[in-house]
Backbone as JSON Lines, residues from 0, in Angstrom:
{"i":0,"aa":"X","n":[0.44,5.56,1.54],"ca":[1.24,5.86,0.37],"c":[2.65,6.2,0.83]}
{"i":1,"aa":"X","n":[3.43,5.06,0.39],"ca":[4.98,6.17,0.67],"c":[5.24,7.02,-0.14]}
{"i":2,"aa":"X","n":[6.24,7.88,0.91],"ca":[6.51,8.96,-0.17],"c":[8.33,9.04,-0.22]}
{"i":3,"aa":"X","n":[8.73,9.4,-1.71],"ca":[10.13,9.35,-1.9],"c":[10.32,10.67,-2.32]}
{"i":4,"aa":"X","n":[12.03,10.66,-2.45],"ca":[12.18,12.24,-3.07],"c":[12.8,11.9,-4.61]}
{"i":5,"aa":"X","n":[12.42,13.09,-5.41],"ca":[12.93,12.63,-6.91],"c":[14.51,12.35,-6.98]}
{"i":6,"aa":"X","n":[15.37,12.85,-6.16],"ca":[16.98,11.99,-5.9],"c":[16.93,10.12,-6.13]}
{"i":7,"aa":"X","n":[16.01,10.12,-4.71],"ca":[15.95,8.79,-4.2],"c":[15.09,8.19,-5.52]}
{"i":8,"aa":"X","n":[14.11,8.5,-6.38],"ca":[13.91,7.79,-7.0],"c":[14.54,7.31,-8.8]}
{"i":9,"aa":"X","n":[15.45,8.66,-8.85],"ca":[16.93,8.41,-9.57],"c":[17.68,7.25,-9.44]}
{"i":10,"aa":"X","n":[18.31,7.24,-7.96],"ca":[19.52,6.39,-8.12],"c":[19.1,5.32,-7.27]}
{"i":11,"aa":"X","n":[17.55,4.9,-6.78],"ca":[17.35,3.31,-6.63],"c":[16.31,2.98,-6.99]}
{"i":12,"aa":"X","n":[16.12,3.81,-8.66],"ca":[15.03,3.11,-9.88],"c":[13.99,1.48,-9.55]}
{"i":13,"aa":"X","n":[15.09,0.84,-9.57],"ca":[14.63,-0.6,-8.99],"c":[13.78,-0.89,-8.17]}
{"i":14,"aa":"X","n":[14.46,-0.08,-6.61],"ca":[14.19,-0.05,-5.63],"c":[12.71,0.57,-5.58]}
{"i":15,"aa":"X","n":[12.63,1.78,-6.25],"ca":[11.2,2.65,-6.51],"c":[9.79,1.92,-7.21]}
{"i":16,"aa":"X","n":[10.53,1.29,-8.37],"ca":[9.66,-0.06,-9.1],"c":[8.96,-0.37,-7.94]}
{"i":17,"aa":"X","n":[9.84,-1.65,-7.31],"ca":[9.6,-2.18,-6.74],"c":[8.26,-1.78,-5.58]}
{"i":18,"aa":"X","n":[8.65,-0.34,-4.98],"ca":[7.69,0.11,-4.0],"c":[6.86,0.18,-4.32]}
{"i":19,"aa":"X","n":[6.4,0.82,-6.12],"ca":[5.29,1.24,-6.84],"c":[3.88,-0.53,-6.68]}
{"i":20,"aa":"X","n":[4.61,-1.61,-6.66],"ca":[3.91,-2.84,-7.12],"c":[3.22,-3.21,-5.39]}
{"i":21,"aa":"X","n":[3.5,-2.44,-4.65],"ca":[2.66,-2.85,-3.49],"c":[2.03,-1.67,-3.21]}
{"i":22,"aa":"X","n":[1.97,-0.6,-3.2],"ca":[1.35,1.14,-3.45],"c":[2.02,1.69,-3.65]}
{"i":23,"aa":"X","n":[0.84,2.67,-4.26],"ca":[1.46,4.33,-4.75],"c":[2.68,4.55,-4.22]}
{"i":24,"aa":"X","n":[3.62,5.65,-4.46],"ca":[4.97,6.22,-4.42],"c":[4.19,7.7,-4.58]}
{"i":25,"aa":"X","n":[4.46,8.6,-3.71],"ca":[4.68,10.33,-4.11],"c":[6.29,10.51,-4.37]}
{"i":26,"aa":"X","n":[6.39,10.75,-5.17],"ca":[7.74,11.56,-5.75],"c":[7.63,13.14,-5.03]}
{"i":27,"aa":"X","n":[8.56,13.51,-4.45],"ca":[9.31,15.01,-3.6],"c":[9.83,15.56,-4.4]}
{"i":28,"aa":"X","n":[9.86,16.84,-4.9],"ca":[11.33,17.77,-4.83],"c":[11.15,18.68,-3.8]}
{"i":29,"aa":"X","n":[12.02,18.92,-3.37],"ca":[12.73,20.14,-2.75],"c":[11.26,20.19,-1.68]}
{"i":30,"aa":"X","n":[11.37,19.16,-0.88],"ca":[10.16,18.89,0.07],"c":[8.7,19.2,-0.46]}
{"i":31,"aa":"X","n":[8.54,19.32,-2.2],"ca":[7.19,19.55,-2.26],"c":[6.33,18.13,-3.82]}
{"i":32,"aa":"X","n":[5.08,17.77,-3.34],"ca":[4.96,17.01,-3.96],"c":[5.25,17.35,-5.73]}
{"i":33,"aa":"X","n":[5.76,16.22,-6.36],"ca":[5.83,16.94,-8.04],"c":[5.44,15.9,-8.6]}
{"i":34,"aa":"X","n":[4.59,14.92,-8.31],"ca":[4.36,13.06,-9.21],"c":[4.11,12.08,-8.03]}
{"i":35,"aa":"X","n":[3.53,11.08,-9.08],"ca":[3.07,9.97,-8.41],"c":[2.96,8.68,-9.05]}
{"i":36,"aa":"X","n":[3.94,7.76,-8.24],"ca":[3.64,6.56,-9.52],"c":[3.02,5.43,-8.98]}
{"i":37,"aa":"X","n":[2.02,5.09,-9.9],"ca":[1.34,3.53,-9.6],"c":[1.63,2.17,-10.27]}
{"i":38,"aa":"X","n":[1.56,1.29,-9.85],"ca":[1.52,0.11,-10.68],"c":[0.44,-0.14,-12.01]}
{"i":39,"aa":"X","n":[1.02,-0.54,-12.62],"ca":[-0.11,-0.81,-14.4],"c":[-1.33,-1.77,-13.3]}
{"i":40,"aa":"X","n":[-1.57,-2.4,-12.56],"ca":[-2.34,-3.5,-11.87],"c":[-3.15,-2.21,-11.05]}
{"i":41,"aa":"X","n":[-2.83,-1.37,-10.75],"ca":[-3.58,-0.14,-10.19],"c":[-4.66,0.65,-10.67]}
{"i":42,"aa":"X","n":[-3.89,0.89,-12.29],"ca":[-3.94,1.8,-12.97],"c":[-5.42,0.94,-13.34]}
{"i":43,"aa":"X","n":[-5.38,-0.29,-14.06],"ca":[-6.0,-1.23,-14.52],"c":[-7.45,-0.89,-13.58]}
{"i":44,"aa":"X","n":[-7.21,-1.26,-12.22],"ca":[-8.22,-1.25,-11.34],"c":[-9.42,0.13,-11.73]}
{"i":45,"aa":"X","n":[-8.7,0.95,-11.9],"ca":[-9.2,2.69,-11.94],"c":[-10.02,2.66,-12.8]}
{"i":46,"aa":"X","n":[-9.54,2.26,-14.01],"ca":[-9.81,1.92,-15.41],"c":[-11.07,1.17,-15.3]}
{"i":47,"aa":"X","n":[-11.08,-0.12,-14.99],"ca":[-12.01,-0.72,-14.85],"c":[-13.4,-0.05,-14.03]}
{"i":48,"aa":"X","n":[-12.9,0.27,-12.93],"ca":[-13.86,1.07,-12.46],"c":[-14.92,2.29,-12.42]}
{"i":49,"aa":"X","n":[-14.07,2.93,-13.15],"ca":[-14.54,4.02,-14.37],"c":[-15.38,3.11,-15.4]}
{"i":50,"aa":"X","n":[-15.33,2.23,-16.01],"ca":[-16.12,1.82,-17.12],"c":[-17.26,1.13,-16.14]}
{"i":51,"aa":"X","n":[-17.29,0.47,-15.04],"ca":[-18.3,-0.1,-14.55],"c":[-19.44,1.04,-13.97]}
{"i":52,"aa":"X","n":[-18.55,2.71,-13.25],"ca":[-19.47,2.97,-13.17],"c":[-20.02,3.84,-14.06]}
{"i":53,"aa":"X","n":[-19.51,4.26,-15.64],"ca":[-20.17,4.75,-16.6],"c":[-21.14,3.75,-17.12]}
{"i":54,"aa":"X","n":[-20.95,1.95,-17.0],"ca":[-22.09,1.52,-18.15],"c":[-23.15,1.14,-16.87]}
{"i":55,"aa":"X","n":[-23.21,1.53,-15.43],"ca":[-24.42,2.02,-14.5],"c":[-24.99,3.11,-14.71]}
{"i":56,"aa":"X","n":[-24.31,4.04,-14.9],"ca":[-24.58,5.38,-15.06],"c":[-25.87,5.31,-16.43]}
{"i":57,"aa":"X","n":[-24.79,4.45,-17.56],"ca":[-25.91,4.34,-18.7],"c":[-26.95,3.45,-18.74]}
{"i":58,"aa":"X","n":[-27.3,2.85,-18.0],"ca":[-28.7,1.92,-17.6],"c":[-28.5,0.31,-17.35]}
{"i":59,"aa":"X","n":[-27.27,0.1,-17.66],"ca":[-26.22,-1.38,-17.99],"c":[-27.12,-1.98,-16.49]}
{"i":60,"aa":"X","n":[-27.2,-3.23,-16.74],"ca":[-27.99,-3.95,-15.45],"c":[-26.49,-5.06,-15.19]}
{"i":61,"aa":"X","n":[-26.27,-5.69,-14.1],"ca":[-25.57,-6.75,-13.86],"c":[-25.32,-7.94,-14.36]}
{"i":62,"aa":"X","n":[-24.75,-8.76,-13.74],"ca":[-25.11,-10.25,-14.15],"c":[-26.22,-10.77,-14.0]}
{"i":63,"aa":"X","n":[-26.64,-10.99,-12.81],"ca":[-27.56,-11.23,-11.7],"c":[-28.97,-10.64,-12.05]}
{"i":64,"aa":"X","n":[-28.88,-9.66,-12.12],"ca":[-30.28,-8.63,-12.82],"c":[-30.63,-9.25,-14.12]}
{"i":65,"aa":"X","n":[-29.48,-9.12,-15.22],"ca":[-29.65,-9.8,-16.49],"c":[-30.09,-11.09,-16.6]}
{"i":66,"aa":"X","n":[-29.62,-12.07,-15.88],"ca":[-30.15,-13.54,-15.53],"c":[-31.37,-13.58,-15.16]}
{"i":67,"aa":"X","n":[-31.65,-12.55,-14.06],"ca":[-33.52,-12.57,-13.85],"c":[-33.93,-11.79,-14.46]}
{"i":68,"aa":"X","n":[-33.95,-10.86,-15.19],"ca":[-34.66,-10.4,-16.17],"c":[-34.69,-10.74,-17.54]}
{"i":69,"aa":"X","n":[-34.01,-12.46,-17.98],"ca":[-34.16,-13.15,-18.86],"c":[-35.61,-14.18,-18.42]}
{"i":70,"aa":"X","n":[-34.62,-14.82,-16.93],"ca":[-35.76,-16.01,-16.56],"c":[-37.4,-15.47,-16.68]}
{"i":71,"aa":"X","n":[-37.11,-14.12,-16.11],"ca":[-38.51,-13.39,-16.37],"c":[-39.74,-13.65,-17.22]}
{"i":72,"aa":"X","n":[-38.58,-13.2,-18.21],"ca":[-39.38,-13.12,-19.66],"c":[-39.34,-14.51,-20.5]}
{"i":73,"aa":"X","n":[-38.6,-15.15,-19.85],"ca":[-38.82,-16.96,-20.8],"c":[-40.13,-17.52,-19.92]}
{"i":74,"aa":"X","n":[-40.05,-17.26,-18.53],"ca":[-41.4,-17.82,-17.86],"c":[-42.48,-16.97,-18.15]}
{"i":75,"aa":"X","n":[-42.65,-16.19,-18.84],"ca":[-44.03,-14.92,-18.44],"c":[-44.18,-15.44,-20.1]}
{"i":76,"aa":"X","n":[-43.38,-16.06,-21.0],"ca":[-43.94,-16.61,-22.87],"c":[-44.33,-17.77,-22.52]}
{"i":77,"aa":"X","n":[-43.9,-18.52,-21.4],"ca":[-44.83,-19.79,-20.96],"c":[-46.21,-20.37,-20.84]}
């Protein structure tokens, strides 16, 4: 993670963007951490990941699982 100071991420905005789209940024003041910025493509990731592992958590089966536990049950009415 680089880390910047809230000056530096004032007056080369752009420049800070920019760092955010390949990793995290810690924002500094006065040598102590105060923020942190990520890319929306980050954020997204988190997001996603959180929902994959709440609908495990809630009994949600896979692709893969779901596919054989269809074929299952179409061959076992055979």
């Amino acid at each position: 993670m680089k880390t910047i100071t809230a000056a530096e991420a004032k007056n080369a905005f752009g420049k800070f963007l920019d760092m955010a789209q390949r990793e995290p940024v810690l924002v500094t003041k006065m040598g102590r951490p105060v923020g942190a910025f990520f890319s929306i493509a980050d954020l997204e990731a988190v997001a996603w990941g959180e929902r994959a592992l709440a609908a495990e958590r809630d009994g949600y089966v896979g692709v893969e699982a779901s596919e054989a536990l269809i074929a299952g049950l179409l061959n076992a009415a055979d």
